[in-house]
Every structure is written in C-alpha cells, then in structure tokens.
C-alpha positions in Angstrom: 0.0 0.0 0.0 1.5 3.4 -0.7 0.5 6.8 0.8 1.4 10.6 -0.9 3.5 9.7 -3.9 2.9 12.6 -6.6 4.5 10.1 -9.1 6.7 13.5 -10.9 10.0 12.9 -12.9 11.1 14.0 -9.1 11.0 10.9 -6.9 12.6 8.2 -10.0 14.3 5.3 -8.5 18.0 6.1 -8.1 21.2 4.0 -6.9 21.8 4.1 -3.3 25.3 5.5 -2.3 25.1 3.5 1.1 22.7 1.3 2.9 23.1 0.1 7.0 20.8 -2.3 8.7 19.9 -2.0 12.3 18.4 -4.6 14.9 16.8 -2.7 17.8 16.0 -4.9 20.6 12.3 -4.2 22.0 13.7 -2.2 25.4 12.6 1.6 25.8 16.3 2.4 24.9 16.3 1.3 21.1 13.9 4.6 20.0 17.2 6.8 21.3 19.6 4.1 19.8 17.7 4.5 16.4 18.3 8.5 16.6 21.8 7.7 17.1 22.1 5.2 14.2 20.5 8.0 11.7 22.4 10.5 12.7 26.0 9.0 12.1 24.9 7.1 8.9 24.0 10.5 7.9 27.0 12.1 9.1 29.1 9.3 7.3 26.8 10.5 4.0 28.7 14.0 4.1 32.5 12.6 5.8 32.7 9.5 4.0 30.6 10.0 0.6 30.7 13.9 0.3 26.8 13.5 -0.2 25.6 16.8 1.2 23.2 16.8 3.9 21.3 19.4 4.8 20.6 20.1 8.7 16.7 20.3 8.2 16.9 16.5 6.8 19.1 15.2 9.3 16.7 16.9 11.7 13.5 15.2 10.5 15.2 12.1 9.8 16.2 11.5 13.4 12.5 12.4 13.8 10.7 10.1 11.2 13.1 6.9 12.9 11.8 7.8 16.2 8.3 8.1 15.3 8.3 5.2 13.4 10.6 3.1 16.3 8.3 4.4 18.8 5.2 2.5 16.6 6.5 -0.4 16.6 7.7 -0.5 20.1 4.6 0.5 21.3 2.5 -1.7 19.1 4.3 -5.0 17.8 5.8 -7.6 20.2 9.4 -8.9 19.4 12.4 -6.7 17.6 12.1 -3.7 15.2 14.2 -3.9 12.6 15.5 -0.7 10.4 17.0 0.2 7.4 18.7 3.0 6.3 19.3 4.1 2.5 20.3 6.9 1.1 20.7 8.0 -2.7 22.0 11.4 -3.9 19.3 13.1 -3.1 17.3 11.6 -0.8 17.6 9.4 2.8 14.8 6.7 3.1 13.8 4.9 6.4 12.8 1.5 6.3 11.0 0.0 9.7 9.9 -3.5 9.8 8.2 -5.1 12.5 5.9 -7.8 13.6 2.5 -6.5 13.8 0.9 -6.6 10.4 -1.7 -4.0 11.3 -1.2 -0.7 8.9 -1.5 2.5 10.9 -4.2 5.0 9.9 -4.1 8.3 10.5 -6.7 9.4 12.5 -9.4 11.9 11.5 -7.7 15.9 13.2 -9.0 16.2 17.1 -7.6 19.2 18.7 -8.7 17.2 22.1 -6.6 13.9 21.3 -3.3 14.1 23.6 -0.8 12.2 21.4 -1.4 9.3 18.8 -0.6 12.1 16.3 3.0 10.2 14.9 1.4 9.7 11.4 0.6 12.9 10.5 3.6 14.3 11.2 5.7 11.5 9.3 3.6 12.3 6.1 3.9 15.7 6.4 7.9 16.0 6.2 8.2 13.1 3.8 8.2 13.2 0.4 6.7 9.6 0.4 5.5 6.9 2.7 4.6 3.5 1.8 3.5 0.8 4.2 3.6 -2.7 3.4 2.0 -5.8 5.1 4.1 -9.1 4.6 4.0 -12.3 5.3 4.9 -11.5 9.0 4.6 -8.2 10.3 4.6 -4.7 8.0 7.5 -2.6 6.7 7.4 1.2 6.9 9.5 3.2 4.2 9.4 7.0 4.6 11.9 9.0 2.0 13.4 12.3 2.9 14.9 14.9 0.5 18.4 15.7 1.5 18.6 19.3 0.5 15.6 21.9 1.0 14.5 22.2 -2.5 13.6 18.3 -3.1 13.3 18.8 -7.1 13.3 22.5 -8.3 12.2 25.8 -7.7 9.0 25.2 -9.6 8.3 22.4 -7.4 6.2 24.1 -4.7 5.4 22.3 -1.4 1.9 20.8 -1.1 -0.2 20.8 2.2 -1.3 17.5 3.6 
C-alpha cells in the first residue's frame, strides 16, 4: 500500500550510495539508539561519501526513525528492525516489525493528547509506503536531503 506519492520525474528510483541495517531490541532504549544510528549514517553520508546533507533533513530524519521506532515498540511484540538508505538526493527509512496491522491516521482532534505520529511522518516526507508481509509490516518514509527536493517550480503541497 502506498500513501502521498505525486509520481513526478522528481521521486525516480536512483542507486543508493550506502545502505546500514539496524536490529533494535524491543527495550525503551532502542527509539534513542535508532536516533543515534540516523544521525552517524547521515553524518558518514557528508564525511565519508561527500553527499551533502542538509541540517533540516538530518533533523526530520532522526524524527521520522523515532516516530516510526516508537510505533512499533509500542505496538508490535518482538524486535524492530531498520534500514537506512540513502541516494544522492534523498535518505529513506525503512522500519519492519511484527504487527501486520497498517496504521491510519486518525481523522484531526484538537482534544486527542498524542497518537498524532502519522501525521507528522507524512507531512515531512516526500513519500510513505506501508507494506504488510507475510509477518509483520515494513514502513518506508523517504526524505529529501537538501531543502529544494526537485526544483524551484516544485512548490510544497499541504497535507
């Protein structure tokens, strides 16, 4: 199932520069430990790969993996399991784990305390797709890596 792709010459599939896998145990430490991860495979991006990474994308990346560790902590018994990618342009979050239930977002309530992590992954993504699998569901959120994801024509859209 996939969620807010706008399917322009902007998001084509392209090569990924580096990939790293992560195993996150299910303890309450694992969200912080998934921050971490993000934030040195995307420092590695710029000191290792010279792919530059702007500090708005390293800041909602650390913030779509600990939405999306937090779900499936909170949700799904067992391990969460993440993957990072990242082309040229673009950093994408993959989250797997063991609950095949695909979340929803829920309809706006200024009253609802929390249970809002959805909406604000799809609004700083340029895509989301969730997937149910055989076991469990897989997450993949992509990020642009500079501020202008495609071109200065290419103006934001309101979710």
């Amino acid at each position: 199932m996939g969620s807010d792709g706008d399917g322009d010459d902007c998001t084509a599939p392209e090569e990924h520069v580096m990939r790293a896998g992560y195993a996150l145990g299910g303890e309450d430490r694992c969200i912080a430990d998934a921050r971490h991860h993000a934030a040195a495979f995307l420092d590695e991006a710029g000191d290792d790969h010279h792919v530059p990474v702007s500090a708005r994308a390293k800041d909602l990346t650390q913030l779509v993996v600990s939405e999306l560790v937090t779900n499936a902590r909170k949700y799904a018994p067992g391990p969460v399991l993440m993957e990072l990618r990242l082309t040229t342009r673009a950093v994408e979050i993959v989250v797997w784990d063991s609950d095949p239930t695909v979340p929803a977002a829920r309809a706006a309530d200024p009253g609802r305390v929390g249970q809002h992590g959805l909406e604000i992954v799809k609004a700083v993504t340029e895509n989301l797709f969730m997937e149910q699998e055989a076991v469990g569901k897989r997450i993949t959120a992509r990020i642009a890596l500079a501020e202008a994801p495609c071109s200065d024509a290419a103006a934001p859209t309101s979710r």
